[in-house]
VEXTOR-622494 format. One record per residue (C-alpha): x, y, z. Coordinates in steps of 0.25 Angstrom, whole numbers, plus 5000, padded with zeros to 4 digits. Layout:
% VEXTOR-622494
    xx    yy    zz
     X     Y     Z
...
***
This chain:
% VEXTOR-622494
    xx    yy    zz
  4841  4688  4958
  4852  4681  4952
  4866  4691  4949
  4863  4690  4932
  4850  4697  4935
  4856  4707  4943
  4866  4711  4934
  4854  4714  4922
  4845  4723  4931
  4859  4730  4935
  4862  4734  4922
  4849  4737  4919
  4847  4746  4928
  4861  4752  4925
  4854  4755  4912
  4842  4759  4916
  4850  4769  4925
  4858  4775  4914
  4846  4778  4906
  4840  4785  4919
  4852  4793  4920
  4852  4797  4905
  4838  4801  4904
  4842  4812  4917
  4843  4825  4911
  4856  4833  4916
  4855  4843  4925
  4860  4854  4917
  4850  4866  4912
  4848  4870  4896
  4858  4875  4889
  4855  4889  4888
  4847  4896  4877
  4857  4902  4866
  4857  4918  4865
  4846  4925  4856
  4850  4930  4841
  4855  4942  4839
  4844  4952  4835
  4844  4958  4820
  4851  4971  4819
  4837  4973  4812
  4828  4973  4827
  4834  4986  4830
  4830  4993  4819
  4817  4986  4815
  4808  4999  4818
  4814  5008  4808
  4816  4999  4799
  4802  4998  4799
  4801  5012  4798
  4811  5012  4786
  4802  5002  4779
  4788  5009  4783
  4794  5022  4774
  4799  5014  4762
  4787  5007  4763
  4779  5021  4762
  4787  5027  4752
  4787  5016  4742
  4773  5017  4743
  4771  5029  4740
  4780  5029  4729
  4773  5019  4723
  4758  5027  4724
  4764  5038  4717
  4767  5030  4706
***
């Protein structure tokens, strides 16, 4: 091989190697997954509210009927 060939297939293969490196993926894990929201003050409370809203419900019913 004469020494002009050589020095193509070198620096094609110096790019070819650069492309191989870059494709490598890094040896670091994920970032981790951010914290969760912060609940609604309204979870904690969510059963009597129900309850609240079962009564209204009821009465207003009933005020209606007697109409």
């Amino acid at each position: 091989m004469k020494i002009q060939n050589r020095k193509y297939i070198a620096s094609i293969l110096f790019v070819l190697i650069s492309f191989v490196c870059n494709a490598q993926t890094d040896g670091t894990p994920p970032p981790p997954a951010p914290p969760p929201p912060p609940g609604m003050p309204i979870d904690d409370f969510l059963p009597y509210l129900l309850i609240v809203a079962l009564i209204y419900g009821v009465v207003k019913r009933f005020k209606f009927l007697k109409r």
